[in-house]
C-alpha positions as CSV (number, residue, x, y, z in Angstrom):
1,X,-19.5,-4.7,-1.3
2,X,-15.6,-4.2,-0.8
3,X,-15.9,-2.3,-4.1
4,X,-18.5,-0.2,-2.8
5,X,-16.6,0.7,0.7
6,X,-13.2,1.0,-1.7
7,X,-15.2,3.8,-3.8
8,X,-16.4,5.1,-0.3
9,X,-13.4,6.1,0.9
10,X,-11.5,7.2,-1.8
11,X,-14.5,9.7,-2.3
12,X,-14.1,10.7,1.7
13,X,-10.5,11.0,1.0
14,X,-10.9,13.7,-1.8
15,X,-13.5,15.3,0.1
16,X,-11.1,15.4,3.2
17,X,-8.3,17.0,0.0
18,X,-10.9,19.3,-1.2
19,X,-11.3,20.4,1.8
20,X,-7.9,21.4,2.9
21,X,-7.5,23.0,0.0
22,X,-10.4,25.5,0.7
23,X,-9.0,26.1,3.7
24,X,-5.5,26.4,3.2
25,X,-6.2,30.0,1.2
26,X,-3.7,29.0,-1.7
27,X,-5.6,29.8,-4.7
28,X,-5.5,33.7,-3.4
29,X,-1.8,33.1,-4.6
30,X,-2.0,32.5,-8.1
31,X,0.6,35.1,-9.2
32,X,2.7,35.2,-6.2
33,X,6.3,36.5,-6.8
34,X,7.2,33.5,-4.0
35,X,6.0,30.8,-6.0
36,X,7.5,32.6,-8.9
37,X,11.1,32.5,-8.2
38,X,10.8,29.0,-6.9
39,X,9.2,28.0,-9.9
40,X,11.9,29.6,-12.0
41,X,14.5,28.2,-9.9
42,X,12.9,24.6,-10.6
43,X,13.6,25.1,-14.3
44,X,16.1,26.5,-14.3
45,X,18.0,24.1,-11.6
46,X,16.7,21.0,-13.9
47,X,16.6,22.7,-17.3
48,X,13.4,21.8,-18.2
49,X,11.3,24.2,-20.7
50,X,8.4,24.2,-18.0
51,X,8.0,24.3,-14.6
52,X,4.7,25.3,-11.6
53,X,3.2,25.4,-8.8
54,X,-0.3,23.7,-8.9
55,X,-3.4,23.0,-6.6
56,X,-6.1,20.7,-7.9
57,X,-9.1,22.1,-6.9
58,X,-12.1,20.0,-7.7
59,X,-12.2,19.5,-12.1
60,X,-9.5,21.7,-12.3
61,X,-5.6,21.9,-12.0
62,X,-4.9,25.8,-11.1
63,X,-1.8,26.9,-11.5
64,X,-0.1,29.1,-9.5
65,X,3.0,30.3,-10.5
66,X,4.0,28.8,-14.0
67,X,7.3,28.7,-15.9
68,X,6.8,28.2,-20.1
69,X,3.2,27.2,-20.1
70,X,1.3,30.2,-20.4
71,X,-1.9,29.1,-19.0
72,X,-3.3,29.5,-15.6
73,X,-5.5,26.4,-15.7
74,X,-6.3,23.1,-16.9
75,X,-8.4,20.4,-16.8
76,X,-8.0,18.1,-13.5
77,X,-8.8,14.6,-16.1
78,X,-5.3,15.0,-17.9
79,X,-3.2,16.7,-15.3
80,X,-0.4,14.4,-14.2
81,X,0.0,16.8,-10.8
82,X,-3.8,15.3,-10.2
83,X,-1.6,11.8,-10.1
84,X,1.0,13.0,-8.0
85,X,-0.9,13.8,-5.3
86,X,-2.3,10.4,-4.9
87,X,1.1,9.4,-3.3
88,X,1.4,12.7,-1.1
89,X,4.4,11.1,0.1
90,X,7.1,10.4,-3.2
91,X,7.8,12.1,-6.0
92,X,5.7,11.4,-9.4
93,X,8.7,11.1,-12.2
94,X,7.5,9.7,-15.4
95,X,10.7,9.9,-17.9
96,X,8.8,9.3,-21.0
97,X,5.2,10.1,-21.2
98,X,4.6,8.7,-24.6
99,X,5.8,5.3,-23.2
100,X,3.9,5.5,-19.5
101,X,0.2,4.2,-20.4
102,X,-1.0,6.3,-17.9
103,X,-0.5,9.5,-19.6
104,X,0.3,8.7,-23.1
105,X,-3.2,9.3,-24.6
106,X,-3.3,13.1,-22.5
107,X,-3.8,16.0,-24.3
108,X,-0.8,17.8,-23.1
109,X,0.9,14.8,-24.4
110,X,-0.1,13.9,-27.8
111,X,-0.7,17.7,-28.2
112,X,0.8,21.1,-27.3
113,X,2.8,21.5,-24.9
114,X,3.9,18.0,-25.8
115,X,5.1,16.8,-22.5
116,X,7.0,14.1,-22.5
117,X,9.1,14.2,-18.8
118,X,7.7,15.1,-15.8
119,X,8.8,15.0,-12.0
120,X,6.1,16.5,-9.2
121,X,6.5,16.4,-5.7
122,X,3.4,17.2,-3.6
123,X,2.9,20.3,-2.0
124,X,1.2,19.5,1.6
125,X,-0.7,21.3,4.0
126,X,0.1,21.5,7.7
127,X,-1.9,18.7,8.2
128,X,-0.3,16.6,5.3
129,X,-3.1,16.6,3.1
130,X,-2.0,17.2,-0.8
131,X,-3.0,20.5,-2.0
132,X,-1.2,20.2,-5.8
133,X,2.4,19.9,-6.8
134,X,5.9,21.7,-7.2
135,X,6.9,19.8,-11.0
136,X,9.1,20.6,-13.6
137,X,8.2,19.2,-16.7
138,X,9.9,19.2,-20.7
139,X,8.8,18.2,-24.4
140,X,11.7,16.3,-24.4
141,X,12.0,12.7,-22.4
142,X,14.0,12.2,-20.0
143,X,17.0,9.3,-20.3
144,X,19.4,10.1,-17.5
145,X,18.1,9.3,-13.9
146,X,16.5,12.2,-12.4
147,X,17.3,13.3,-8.6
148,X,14.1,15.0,-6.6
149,X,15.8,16.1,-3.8
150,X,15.9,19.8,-5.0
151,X,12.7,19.5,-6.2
152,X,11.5,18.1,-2.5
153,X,13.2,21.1,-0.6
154,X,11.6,23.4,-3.0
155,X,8.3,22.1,-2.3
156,X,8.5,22.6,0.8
157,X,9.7,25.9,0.5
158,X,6.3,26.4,-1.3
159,X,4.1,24.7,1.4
160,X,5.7,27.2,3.7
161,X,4.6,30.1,1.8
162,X,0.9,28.8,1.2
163,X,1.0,28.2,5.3
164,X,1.6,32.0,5.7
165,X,-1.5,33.0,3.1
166,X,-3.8,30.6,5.4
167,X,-2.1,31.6,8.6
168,X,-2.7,35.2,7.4
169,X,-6.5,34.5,7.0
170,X,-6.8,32.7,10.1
171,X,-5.9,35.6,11.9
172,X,-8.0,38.1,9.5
């Protein structure tokens, strides 16, 4: 039974998620030259070959502003933003991919793009609920220790700017 009530509320928590994310207008900002800069700053700032701005909305990871990656969207099963958001409130930084079982068998892994590093900090609604991530990400592992806190302030940058888009429909 505790297995049931487990499975209960992680399902009302998503649909809480889900739901925040409908509301919060962000996917009207996929190309946003906001979330562009601050996704260019990211890699740059870091120096990682790829950086974004995601939401996961329902099977899929959007992205909304994307440094390196070329791609708009993904699956949500092998998204490690989809992972980061589980612990809306720290930093997702897996320094080797390859050697972190829960990601070494993703295709973006053992295939193109490669990934091997990636850091994500969630991206939150006013409310707190995790919409996607801010994350930088590279082919190339990471062996020195990694600090988030630019990364954290730029996330919040971008929860500001997906605040405006819902505050502007709100008053539409």
């Amino acid at each position: 039974m505790q297995q049931v009530d487990t499975w209960l509320s992680a399902f009302d928590k998503e649909r809480r998620r889900q739901d925040a994310v409908d509301q919060s207008g962000a996917l009207d900002l996929c190309g946003a030259p906001e979330l562009q800069r601050i996704v260019d700053l990211a890699a740059s700032h870091y120096g990682t070959r790829f950086a974004a701005v995601s939401v996961i909305h329902r099977r899929a990871q959007v992205l909304l502003a994307e440094h390196g990656l070329g791609i708009q969207e993904t699956t949500r099963d092998t998204a490690f933003c989809a992972v980061a958001i589980q612990q809306p409130d720290t930093p997702l930084i897996v320094p080797d991919a390859l050697q972190d079982a829960r990601f070494a068998d993703y295709a973006t892994v053992v295939a193109a793009p490669f990934l091997r590093f990636y850091a994500g900090v969630p991206v939150l609604d006013g409310d707190g609920q995790p919409l996607g991530t801010l994350c930088v990400a590279d082919s190339e592992p990471r062996t020195v220790a990694f600090d988030p806190t630019l990364l954290t302030i730029m996330a919040h940058e971008a929860e500001r700017v997906v605040r405006r888009c819902a505050d502007t429909s709100d008053a539409a």
